[in-house]
ROMARLO-733064 format. One record per residue (C-alpha): residue in one letter; chain; x, y, z. Coordinates in nm, 3 decimals, always signed. Each point is the difference from the previous one (the first is absolute). Layout:
N
- A | A | X | Y | Z $
...
This chain:
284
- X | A | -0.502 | -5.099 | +3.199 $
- X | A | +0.354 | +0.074 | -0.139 $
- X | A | +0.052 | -0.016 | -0.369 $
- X | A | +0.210 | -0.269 | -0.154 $
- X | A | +0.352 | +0.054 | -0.080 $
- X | A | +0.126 | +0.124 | -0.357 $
- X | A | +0.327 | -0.236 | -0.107 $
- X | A | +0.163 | +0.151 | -0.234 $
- X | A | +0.342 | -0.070 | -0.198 $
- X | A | +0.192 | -0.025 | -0.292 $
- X | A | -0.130 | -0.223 | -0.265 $
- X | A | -0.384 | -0.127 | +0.237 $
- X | A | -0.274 | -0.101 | -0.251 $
- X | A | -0.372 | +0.118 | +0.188 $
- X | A | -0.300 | -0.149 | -0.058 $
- X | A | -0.211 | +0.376 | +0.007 $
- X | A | -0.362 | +0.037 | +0.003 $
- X | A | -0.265 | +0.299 | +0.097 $
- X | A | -0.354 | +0.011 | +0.009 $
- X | A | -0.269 | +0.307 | -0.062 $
- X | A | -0.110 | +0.186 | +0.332 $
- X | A | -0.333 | -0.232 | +0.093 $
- X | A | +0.102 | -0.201 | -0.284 $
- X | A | -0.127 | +0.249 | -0.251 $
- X | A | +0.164 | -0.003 | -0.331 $
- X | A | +0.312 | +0.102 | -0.082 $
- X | A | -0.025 | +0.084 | -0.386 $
- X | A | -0.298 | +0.154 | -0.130 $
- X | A | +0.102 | -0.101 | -0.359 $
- X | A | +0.313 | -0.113 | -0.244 $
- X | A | +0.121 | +0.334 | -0.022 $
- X | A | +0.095 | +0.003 | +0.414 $
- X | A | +0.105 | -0.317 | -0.056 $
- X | A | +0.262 | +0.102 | -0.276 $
- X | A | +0.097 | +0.267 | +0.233 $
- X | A | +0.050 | -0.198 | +0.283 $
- X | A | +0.259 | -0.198 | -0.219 $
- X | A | +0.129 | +0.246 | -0.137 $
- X | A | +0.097 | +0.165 | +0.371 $
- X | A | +0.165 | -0.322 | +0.076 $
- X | A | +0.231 | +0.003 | -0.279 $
- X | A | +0.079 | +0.383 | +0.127 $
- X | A | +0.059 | -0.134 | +0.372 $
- X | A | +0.238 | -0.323 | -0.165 $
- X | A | +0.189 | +0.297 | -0.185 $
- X | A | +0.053 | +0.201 | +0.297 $
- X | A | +0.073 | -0.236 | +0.288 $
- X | A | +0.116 | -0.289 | -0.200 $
- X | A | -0.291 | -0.303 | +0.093 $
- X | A | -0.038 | -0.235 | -0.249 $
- X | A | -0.355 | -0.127 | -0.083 $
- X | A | -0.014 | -0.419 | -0.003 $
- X | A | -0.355 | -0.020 | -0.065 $
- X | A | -0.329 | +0.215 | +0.038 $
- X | A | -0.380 | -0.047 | +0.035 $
- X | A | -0.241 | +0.267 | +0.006 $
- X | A | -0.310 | -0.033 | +0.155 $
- X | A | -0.376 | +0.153 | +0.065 $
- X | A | +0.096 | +0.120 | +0.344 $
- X | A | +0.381 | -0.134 | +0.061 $
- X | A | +0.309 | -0.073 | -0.203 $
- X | A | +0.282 | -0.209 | +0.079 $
- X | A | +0.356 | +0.043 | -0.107 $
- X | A | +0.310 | -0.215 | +0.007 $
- X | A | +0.269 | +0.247 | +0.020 $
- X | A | +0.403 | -0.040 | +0.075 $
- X | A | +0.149 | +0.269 | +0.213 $
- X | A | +0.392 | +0.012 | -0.139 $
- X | A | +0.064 | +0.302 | +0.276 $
- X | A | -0.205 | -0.126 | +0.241 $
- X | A | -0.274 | +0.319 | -0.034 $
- X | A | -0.319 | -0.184 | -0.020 $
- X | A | -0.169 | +0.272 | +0.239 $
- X | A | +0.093 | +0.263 | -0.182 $
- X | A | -0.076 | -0.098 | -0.374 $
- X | A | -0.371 | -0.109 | +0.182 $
- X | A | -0.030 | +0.335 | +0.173 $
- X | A | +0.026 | +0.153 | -0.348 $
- X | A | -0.226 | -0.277 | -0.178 $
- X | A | -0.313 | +0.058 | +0.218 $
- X | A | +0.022 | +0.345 | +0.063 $
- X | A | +0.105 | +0.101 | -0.364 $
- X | A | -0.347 | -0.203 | -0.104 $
- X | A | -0.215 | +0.112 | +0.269 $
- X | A | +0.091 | +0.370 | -0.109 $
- X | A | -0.093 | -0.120 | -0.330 $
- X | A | -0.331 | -0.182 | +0.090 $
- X | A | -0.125 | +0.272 | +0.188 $
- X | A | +0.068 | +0.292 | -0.253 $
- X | A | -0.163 | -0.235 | -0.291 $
- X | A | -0.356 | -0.098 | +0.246 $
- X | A | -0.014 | +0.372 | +0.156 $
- X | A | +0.031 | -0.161 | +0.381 $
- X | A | +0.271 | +0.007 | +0.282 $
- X | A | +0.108 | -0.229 | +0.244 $
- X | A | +0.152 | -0.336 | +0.008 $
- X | A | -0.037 | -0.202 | -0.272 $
- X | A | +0.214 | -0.347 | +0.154 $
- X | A | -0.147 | -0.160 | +0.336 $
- X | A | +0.348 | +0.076 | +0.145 $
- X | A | +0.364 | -0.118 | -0.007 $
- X | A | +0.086 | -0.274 | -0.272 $
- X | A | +0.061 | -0.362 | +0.100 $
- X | A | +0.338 | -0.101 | -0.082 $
- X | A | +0.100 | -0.356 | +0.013 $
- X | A | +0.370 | -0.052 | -0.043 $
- X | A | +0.033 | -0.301 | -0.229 $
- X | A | +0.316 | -0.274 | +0.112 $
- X | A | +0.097 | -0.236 | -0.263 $
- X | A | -0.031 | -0.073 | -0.364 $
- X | A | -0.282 | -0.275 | +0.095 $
- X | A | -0.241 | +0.236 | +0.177 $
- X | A | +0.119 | +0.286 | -0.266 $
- X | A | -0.193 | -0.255 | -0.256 $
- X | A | -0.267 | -0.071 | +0.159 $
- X | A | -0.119 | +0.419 | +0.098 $
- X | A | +0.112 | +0.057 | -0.343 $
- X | A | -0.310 | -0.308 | -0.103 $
- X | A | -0.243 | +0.150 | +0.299 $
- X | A | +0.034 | +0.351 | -0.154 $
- X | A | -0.039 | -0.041 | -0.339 $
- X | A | -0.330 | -0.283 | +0.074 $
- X | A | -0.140 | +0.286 | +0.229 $
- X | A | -0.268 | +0.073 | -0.299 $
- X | A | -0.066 | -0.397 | -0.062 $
- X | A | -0.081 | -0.009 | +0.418 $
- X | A | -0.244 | +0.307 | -0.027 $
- X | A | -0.199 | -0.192 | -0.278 $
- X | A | +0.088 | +0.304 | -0.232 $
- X | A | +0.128 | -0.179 | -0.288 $
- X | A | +0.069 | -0.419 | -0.032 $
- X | A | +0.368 | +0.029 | -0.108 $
- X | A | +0.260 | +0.280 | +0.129 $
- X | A | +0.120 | +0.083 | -0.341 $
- X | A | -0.336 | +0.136 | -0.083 $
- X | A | +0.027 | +0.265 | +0.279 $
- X | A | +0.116 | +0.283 | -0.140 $
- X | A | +0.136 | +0.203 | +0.280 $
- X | A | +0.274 | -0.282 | +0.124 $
- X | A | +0.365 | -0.066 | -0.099 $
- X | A | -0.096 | -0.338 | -0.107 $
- X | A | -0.038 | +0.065 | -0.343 $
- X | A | +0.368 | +0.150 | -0.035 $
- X | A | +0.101 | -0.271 | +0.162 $
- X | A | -0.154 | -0.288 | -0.219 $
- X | A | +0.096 | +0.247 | -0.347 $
- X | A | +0.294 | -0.026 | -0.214 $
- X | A | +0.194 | +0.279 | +0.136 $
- X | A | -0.126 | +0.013 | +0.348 $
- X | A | +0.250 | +0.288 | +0.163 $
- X | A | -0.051 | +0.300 | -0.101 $
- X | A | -0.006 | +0.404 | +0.180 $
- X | A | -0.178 | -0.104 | +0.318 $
- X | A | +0.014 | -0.358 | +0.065 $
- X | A | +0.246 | -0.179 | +0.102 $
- X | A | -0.066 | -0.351 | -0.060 $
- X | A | +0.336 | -0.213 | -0.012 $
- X | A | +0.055 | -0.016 | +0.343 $
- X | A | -0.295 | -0.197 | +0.030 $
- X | A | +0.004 | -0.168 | -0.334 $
- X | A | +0.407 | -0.127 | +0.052 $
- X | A | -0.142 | -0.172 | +0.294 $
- X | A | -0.227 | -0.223 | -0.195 $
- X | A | +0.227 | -0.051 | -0.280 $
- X | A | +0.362 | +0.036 | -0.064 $
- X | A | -0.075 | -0.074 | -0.361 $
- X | A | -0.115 | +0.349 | -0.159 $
- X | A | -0.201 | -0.199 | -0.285 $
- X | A | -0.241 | -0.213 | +0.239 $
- X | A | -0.023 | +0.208 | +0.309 $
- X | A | -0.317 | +0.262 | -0.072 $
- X | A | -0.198 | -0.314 | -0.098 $
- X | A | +0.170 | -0.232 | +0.311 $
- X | A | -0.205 | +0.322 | +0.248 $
- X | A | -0.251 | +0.008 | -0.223 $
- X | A | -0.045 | -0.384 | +0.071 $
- X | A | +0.072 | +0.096 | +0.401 $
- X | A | -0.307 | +0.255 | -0.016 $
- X | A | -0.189 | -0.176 | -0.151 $
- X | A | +0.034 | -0.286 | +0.244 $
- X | A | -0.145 | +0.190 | +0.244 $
- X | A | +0.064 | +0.137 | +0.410 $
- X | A | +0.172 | -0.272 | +0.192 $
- X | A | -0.128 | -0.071 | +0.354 $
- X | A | +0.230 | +0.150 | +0.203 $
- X | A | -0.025 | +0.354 | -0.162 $
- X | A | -0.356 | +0.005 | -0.019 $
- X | A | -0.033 | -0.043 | +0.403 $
- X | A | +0.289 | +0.265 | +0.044 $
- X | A | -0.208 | +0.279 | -0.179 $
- X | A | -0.308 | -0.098 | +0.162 $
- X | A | +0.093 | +0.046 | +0.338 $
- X | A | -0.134 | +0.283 | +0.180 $
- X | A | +0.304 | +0.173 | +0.088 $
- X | A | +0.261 | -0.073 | -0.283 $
- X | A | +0.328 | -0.047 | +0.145 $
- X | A | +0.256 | +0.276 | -0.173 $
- X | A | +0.257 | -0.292 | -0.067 $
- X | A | -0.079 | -0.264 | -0.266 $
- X | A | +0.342 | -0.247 | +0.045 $
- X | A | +0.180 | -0.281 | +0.105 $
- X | A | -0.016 | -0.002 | +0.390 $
- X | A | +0.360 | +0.081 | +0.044 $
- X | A | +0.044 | +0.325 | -0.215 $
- X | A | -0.337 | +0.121 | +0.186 $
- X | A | +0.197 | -0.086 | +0.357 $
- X | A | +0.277 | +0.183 | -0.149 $
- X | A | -0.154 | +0.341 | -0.120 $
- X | A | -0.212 | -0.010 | +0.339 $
- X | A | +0.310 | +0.021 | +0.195 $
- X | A | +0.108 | +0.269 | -0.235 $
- X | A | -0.293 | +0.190 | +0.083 $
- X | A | +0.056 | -0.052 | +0.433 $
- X | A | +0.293 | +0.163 | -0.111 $
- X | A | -0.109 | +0.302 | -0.149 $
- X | A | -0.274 | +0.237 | +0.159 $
- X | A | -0.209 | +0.064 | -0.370 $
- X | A | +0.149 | -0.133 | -0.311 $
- X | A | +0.266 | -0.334 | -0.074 $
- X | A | +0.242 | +0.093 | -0.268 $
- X | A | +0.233 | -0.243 | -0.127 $
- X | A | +0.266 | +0.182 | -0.183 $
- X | A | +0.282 | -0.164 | -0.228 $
- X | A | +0.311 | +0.189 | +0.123 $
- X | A | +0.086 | +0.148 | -0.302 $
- X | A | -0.315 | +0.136 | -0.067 $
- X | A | +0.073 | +0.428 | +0.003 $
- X | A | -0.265 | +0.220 | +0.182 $
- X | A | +0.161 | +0.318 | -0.150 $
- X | A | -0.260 | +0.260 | -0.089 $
- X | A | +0.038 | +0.209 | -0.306 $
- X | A | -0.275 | +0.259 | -0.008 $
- X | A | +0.011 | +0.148 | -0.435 $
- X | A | -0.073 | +0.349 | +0.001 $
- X | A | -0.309 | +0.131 | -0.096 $
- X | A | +0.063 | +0.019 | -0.410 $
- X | A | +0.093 | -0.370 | +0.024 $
- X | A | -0.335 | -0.089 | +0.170 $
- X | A | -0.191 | +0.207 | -0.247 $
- X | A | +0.180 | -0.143 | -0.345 $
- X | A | -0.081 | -0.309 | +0.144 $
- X | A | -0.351 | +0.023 | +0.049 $
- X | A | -0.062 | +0.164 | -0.324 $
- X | A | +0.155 | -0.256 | -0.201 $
- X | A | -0.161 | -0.279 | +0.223 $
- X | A | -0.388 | +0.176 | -0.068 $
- X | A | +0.091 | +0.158 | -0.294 $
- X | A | -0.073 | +0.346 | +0.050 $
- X | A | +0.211 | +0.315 | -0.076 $
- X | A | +0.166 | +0.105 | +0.323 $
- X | A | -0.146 | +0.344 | -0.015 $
- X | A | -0.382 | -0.165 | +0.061 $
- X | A | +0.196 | -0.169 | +0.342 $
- X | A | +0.112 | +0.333 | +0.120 $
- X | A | -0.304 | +0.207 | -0.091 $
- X | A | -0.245 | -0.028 | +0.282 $
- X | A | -0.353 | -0.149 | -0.088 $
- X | A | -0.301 | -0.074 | +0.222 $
- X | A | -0.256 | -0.282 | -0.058 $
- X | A | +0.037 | -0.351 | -0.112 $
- X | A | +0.015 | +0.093 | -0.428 $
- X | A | +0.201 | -0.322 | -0.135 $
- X | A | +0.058 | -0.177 | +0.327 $
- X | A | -0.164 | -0.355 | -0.115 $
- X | A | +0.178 | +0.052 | -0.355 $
- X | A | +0.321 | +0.077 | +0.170 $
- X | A | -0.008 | -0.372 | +0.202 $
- X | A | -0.206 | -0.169 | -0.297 $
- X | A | +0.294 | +0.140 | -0.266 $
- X | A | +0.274 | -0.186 | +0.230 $
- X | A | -0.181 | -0.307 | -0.007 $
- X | A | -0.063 | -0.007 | -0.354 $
- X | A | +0.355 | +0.139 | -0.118 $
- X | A | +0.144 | -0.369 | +0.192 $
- X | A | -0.269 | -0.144 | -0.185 $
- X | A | +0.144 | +0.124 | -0.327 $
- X | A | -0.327 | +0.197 | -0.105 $
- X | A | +0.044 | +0.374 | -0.114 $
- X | A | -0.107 | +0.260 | +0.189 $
- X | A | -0.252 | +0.034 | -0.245 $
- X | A | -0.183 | -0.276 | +0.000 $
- X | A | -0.059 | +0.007 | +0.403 $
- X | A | -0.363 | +0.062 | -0.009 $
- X | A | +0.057 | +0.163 | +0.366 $
């Protein structure tokens, strides 16, 4: 059986999720959990993806991401392999941690973006884990109902523009629209047994499937002015840049070191510096 098609292009909003290998969990605690963040906000500052919402699980997570260059494989690649590296140097084992490719569903619309935005964040409210979503602690729904809810990682006015154009009533206008619950339609969409990888209107599905009969692997759809020029930075460039970004002296990046010595603080300390915490309060 052939594996579905990956449509990618400029600007595509996926619906992402991945389970544990035999549904085993995923996160053996809050600290993997931090670092699992905190390696998303790494992958958003390398390939550019921009986090809409986020719900960590036992044994799965699902994230609402926007793909600006149209790189949603490779900021995933780097996601679950970056944390299964990390997962299996923390619990001493080897192998693969995910059951095997992510599910990407391309979200079409503002209406359907609204509703995967609700089914995400009421993931913990349909696993009987907690009553209301705000009370789940690892979701974006409590940025998104706060007083300042963008900050480092999320991304929430794309979603939150939809549902108001008036900045003083729209976090408690979604908050309202979560609240209210899945409608229908969405609820028999994710519970089919093969999820189709195109949640849309029927005619911009009809029209990226004939981009795809078009195109051997991937669909791109390219605004013309969009420039593909590569500029590789030398060496010192990359290494400034990392040191600043993980704040570390550049001599400790070019000094070889073996074992995994400050590899959970390194992806807890960029999570908590969006946060606004000091580096030394980070219990990690």
């Amino acid at each position: 059986m052939t594996r579905p098609l990956r449509l990618e292009y400029e600007n595509a909003i996926y619906h992402v999720m991945n389970r544990g290998i035999n549904r085993r969990e995923i996160y053996s605690g809050d600290e993997h959990r931090n670092a699992f963040l905190g390696i998303i906000s790494q992958a958003s500052c390398i390939f550019g993806i921009e986090i809409l919402a986020w719900c960590l699980m036992k044994n799965h997570y699902h994230l609402l991401i926007k793909t600006p260059r149209g790189n949603l494989s490779r900021a995933m690649r780097h996601i679950n392999g970056v944390y299964t590296q990390y997962y299996n140097r923390e619990e001493m084992r080897d192998g693969p941690l995910f059951r095997g490719r992510y599910k990407a569903i391309l979200v079409e619309g503002d209406d359907y973006l609204l509703q995967v935005s609700r089914y995400i964040h009421l993931n913990p409210v349909s696993a009987h884990i907690v009553e209301r979503p705000e009370n789940y602690y690892w979701s974006s729904y409590r940025l998104y109902i706060s007083s300042q809810p963008d900050f480092f990682l999320l991304k929430s006015d794309e979603i939150l523009s939809i549902i108001s154009r008036n900045s003083h009533d729209r976090v408690k206008a979604y908050q309202k629209f979560v609240e209210e619950g899945l409608d229908e339609k969405t609820k028999q969409f994710y519970k089919s047994e093969i999820t189709p990888v195109i949640l849309g209107t029927e005619e911009r599905k009809k029209f990226l499937l004939e981009g795809i009969e078009k195109n051997t692997a991937i669909f791109y759809e390219v605004s013309p002015d969009y420039n593909r020029t590569c500029v590789v930075p030398s060496l010192k460039v990359v290494v400034r840049a990392c040191a600043e970004f993980f704040d570390v002296d550049e001599k400790d990046i070019l000094q070889p070191k073996r074992g995994k010595k400050n590899f959970t603080q390194k992806y807890c300390h960029v999570w908590w510096k969006g946060m606004g915490i000091r580096k030394a309060e980070c219990d990690c």
